[in-house]
C-alpha positions as CSV (number, residue, x, y, z in Angstrom):
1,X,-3.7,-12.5,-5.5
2,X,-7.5,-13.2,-6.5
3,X,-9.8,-11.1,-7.7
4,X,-13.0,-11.1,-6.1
5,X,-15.1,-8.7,-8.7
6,X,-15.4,-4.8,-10.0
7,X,-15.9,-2.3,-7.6
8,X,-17.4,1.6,-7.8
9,X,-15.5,4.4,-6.7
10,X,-18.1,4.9,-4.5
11,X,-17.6,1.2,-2.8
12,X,-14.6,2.0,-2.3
13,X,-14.7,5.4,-0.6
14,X,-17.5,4.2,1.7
15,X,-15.4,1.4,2.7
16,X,-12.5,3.6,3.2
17,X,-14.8,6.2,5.5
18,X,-16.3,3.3,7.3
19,X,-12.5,2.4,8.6
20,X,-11.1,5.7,8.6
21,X,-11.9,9.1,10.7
22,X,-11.3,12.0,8.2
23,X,-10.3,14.2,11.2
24,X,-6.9,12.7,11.4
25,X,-4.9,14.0,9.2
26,X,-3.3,10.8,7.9
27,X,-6.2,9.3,7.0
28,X,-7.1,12.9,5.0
29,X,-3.5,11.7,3.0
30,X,-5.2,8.8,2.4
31,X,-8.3,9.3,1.5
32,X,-7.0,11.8,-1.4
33,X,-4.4,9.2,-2.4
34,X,-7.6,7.1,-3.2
35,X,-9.7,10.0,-4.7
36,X,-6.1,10.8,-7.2
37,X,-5.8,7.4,-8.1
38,X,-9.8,7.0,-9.0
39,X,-8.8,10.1,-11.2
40,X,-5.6,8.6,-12.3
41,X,-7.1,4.8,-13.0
42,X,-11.0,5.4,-13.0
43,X,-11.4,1.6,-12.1
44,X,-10.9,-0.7,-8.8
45,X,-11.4,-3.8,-8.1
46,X,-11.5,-5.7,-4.7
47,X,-8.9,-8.5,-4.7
48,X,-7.6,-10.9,-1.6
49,X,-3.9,-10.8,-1.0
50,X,-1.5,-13.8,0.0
51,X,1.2,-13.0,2.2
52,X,3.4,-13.2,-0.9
53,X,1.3,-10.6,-2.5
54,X,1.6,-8.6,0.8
55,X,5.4,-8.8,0.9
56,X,5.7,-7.9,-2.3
57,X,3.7,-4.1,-2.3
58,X,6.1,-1.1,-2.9
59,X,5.7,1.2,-0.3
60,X,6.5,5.2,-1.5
61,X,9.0,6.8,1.2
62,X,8.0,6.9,5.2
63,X,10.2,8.3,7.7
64,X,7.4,10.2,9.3
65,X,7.3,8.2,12.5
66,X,11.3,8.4,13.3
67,X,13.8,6.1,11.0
68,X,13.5,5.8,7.6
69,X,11.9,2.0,7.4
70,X,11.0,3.2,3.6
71,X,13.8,4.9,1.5
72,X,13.6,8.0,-0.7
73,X,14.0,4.9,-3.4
74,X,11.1,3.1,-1.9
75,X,11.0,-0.3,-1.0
76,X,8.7,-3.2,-0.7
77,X,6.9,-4.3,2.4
78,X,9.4,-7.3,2.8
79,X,12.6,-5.3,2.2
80,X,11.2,-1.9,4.9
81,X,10.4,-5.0,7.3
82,X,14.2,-6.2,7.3
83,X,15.0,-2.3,8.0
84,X,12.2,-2.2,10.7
85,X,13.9,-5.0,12.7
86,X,17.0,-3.1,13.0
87,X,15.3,-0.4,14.8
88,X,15.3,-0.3,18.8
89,X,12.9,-3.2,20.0
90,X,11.0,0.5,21.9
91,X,11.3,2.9,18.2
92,X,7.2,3.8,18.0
93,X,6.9,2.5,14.0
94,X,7.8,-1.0,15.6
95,X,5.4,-0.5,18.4
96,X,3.1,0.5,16.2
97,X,3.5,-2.1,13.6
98,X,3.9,-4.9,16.1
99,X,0.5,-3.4,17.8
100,X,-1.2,-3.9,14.4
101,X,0.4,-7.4,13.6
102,X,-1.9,-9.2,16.2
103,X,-5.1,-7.3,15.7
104,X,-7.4,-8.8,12.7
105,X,-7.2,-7.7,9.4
106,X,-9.0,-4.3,7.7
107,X,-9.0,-3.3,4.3
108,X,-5.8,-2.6,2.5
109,X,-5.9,0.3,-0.5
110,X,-3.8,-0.2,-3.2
111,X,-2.8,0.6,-7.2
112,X,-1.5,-1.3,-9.7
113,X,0.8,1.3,-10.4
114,X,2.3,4.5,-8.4
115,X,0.3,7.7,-8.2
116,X,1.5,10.6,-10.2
117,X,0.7,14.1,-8.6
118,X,2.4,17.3,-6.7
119,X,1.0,16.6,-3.5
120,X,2.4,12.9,-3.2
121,X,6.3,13.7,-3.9
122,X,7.3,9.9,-2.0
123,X,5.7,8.0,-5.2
124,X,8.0,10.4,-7.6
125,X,11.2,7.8,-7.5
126,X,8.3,5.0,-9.2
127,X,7.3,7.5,-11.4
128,X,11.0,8.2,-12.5
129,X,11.7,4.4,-12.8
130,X,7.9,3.8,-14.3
131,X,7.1,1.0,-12.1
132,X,4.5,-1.2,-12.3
133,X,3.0,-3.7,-9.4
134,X,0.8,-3.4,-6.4
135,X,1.9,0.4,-4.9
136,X,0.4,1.4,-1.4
137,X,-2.2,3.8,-1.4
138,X,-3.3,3.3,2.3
139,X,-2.3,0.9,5.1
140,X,1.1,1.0,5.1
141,X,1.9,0.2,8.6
142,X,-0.5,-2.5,8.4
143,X,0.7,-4.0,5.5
144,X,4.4,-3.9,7.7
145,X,2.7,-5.7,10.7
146,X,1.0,-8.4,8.2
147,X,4.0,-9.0,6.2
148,X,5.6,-9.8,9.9
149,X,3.5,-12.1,11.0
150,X,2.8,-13.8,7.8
151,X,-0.9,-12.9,7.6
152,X,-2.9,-14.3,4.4
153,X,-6.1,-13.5,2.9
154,X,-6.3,-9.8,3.2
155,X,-9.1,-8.0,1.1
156,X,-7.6,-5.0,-0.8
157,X,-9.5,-2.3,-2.8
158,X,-6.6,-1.7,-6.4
159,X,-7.1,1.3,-8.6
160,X,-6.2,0.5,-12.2
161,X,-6.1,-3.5,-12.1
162,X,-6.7,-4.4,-15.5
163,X,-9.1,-7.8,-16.0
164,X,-6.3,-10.9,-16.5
165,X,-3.5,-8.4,-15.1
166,X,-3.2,-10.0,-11.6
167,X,-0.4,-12.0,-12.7
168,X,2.2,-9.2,-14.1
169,X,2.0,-7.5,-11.0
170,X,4.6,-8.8,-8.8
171,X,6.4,-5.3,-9.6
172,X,9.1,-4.4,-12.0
173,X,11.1,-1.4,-13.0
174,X,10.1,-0.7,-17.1
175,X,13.3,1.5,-17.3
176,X,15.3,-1.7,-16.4
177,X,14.2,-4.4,-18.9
């Protein structure tokens, strides 16, 4: 991962709103994701991710669009890809992921660590294991159809990405070292 530079909140937002129509109701989850991690973290900073980088994002718990390609436990993008290839070549999350795979890149919204809040229950198994590493915020089945295809160079937005912390944040569990 490199950082690029410090961002505002408000960088971030408009980038997020000029990608994203609020009427959707997955880009609403989103969008408050972001606005709970600005009040979780209160910093961001825009970053460009290597396909390692992108592999290794935790992803909080999606079965929303028919299997379960990301655990109650969570998983990173690398280990819900393996899962996603096991699904029927016509399942609509590999449609959609494969669809996404070959178009060029958008922005990518993550954390340096998992949200904590009510609303966002799929982050909680983090929480409970007080992980630490690049989480999803936004972009998740983007993040699937880049880590497929190998894609480089992807420009994230991170909440909470502390200056000279880009190198501890390949993920690990606290509780287990």
């Amino acid at each position: 991962m490199r950082i690029e530079n410090e961002v505002t909140f408000e960088d971030v937002r408009d980038a997020f709103l000029r990608e994203n129509d609020l009427e959707d109701q997955y880009n609403r989850w989103g969008m408050q994701a972001i606005e709970i991690a600005q009040e979780q973290f209160g910093h961001w900073r825009r970053v460009i991710l290597s396909s390692e980088d992108i592999l290794g994002v935790m992803l909080p718990h999606h079965s929303r669009c028919g299997p379960e390609i990301v655990p109650a436990s969570c998983s990173t993008v690398a280990a819900a890809i393996e899962r996603l290839k096991l699904t029927p070549e016509d399942d609509a999350c590999r449609k959609k992921v494969e669809q996404v795979s070959r178009k060029d890149a958008s922005l990518i919204f993550l954390s340096a660590r998992p949200i904590d809040h009510p609303q966002y229950p799929e982050y909680q198994a983090l929480i409970q294991r007080k992980y630490q590493g690049l989480t999803h915020l936004d972009g998740l089945h983007r993040l699937l159809g880049w880590g497929l295809s190998g894609r480089s160079d992807v420009v994230a937005y991170v909440a909470g990405l502390a200056a000279g912390e880009e190198a501890d944040l390949t993920g690990r569990d606290q509780q287990l070292r």
